[in-house]
C-alpha positions in Angstrom: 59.0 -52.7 20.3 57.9 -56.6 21.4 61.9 -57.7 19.9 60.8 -55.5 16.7 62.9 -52.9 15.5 62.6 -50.2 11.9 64.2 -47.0 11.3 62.2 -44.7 10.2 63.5 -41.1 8.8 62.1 -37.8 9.5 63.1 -34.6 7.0 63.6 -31.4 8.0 64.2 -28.0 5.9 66.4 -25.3 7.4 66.8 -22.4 5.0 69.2 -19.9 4.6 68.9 -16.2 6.0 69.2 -13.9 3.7 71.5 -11.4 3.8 72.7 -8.8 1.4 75.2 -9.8 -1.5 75.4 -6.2 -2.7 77.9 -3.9 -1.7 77.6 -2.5 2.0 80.0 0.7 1.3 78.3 3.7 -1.1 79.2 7.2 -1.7 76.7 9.7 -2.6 76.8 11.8 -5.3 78.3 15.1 -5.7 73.9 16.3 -5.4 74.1 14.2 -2.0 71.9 11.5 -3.9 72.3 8.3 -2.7 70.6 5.5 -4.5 70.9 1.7 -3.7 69.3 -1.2 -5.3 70.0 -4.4 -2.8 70.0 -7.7 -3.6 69.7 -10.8 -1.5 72.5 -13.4 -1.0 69.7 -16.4 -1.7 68.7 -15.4 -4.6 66.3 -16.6 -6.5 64.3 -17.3 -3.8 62.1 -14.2 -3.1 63.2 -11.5 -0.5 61.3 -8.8 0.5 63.3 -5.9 1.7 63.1 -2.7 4.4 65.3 -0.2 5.3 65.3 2.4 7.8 67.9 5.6 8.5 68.7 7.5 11.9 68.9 11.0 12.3 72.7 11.5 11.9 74.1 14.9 13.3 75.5 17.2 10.9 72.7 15.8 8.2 69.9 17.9 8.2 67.5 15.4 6.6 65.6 14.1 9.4 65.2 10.1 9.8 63.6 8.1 7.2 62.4 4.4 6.3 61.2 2.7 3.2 61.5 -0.4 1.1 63.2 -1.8 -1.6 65.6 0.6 -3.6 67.0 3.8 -1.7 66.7 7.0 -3.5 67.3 9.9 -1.4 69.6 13.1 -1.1 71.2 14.1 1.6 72.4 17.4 3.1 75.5 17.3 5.0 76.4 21.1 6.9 80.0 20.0 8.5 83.1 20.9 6.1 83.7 17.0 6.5 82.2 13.6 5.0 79.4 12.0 7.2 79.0 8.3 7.2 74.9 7.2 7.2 74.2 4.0 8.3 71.2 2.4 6.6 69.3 -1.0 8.6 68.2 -3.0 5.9 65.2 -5.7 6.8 65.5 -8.7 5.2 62.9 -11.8 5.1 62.5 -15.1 2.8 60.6 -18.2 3.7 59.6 -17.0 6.8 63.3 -15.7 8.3 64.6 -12.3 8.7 67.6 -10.8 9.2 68.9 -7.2 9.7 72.1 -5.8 7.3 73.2 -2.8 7.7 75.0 -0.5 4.7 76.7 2.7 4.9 76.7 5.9 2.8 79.4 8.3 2.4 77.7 11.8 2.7 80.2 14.7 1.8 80.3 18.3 2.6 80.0 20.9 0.0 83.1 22.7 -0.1 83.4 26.5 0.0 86.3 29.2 0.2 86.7 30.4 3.5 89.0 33.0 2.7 87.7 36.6 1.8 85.1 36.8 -1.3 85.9 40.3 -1.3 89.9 41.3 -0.3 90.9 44.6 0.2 90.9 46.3 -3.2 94.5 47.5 -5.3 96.1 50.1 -6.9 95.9 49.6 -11.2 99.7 48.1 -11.8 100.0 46.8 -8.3 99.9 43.4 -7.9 97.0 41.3 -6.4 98.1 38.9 -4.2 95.4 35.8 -3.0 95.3 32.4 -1.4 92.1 30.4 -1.5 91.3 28.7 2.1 88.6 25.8 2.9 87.6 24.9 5.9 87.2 21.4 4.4 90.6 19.5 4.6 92.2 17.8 1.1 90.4 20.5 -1.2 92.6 20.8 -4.8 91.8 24.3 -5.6 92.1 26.2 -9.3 91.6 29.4 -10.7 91.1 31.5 -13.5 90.2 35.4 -13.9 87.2 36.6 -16.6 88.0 38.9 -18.8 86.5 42.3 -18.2 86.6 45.5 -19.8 89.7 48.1 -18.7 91.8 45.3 -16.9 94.9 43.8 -18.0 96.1 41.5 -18.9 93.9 39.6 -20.4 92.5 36.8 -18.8 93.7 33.2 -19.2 91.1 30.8 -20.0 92.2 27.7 -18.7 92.0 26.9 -15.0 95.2 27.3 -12.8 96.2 24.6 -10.8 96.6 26.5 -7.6 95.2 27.8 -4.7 97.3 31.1 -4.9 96.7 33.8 -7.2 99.5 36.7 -8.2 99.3 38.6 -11.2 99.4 42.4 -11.9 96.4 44.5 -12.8 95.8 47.2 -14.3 92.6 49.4 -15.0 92.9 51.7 -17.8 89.5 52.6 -17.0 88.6 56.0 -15.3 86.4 54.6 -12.8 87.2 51.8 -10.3 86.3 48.2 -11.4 85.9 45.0 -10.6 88.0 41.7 -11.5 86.1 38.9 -10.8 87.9 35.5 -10.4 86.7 32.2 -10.4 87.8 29.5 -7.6 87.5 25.9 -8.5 87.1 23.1 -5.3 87.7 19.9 -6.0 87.3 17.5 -3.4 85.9 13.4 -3.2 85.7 13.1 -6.7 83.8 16.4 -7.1 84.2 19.8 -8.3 81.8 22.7 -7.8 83.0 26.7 -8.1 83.1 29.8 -6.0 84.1 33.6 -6.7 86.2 36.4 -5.4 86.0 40.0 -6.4 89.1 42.4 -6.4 88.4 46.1 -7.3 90.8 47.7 -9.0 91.0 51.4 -8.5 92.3 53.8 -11.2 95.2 56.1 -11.6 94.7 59.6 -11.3 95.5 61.5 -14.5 95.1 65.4 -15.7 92.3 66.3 -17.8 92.8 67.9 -20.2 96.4 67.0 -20.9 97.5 70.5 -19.5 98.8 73.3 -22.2 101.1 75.9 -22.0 100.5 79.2 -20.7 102.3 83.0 -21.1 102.2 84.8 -18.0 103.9 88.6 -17.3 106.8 88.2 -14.8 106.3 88.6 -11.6 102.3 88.0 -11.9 100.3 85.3 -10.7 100.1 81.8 -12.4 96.5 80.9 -12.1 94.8 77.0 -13.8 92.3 74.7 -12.3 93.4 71.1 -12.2 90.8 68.6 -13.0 91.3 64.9 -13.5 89.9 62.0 -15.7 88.8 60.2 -12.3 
């Protein structure tokens, strides 16, 4: 200005936008809890956080929003995982800036096969495979012991999702072997049961005894029997 000249220097602060630096993937637990603690990608500098969740289909928990930490469990009714987004809000020094993370959600697993197969003959052989309508399930088994059925029952779970073993009920009445079904699947493990009845033998009671009769007359007993 008038042949003068100076430089003169003006400053200006940009910050950063805060985003998250914790992990975006989760899995809930084998209750459906999922819990989440986020943290901000410039800290130390203060971030307040928000979060909000859709309605997802197949999750009966309807939608939901808070702030901070997540702590929630969710339901999920399809016989496979669900994926939940959750929008996270995040502003420090007067800029925002939406994150998103995602949940795992998955099903409880369940036998779909018959809780109750058609019942046996003591000494004949019972003959089972578990089903799930949920895909990838490991299965086990074991039987409890119970009184009158043979053999007796191994305690350890059976790596297996079929089940064939021979039963028999020295019992006079019919009775009932129950069986224990393991489901593992995602990491977790919860337990289901089937019930076989075993019916009995029939057998003479009493043990019959011998009888004289005249020849030619009639032979005359009542048969009874211990079932």
């Amino acid at each position: 200005s008038n042949g003068c000249s100076k430089t003169d220097t003006v400053r200006v602060v940009v910050n950063p936008i805060p985003k998250l630096s914790s992990v975006k993937n989760i899995s809930a637990s084998c209750t459906g809890l999922v819990s989440y603690t986020p943290t901000s990608s410039i800290s130390p500098i203060a971030t307040t956080f928000s979060w909000s969740r859709p309605a997802v289909a197949g999750i009966s928990n309807g939608s939901a929003a808070g702030s901070n930490s997540i702590s929630e469990s969710l339901i999920n009714t399809t016989t496979s995982p669900l994926i939940v987004p959750y929008f996270y809000t995040l502003t420090a020094n007067g800029c925002s800036f939406i994150d998103t993370i995602f949940a795992t959600v998955n099903p409880t697993a369940s036998i779909n096969s018959p809780k109750f197969p058609t019942a046996i003959c003591s000494g004949q052989s019972f003959n089972y495979k578990a089903t799930s309508a949920t895909s990838g399930v490991v299965f086990g088994w074991k039987r409890i012991d119970t009184s009158g059925i043979t053999p007796t029952a191994i305690v350890p779970f059976t790596p297996s999702d079929t089940i064939s073993e021979v039963l028999t009920n020295s019992n006079t009445f019919i009775t009932r072997a129950r069986y224990v079904i393991s489901l593992t699947f995602g990491g977790c493990t919860r337990f289901d049961t089937v019930f076989v009845y075993v019916n009995p033998r029939p057998r003479f009671n009493p043990t019959p005894t011998l009888k004289n009769i005249c020849n030619n007359a009639v032979y005359a007993d009542t048969m009874r029997s211990l079932t």
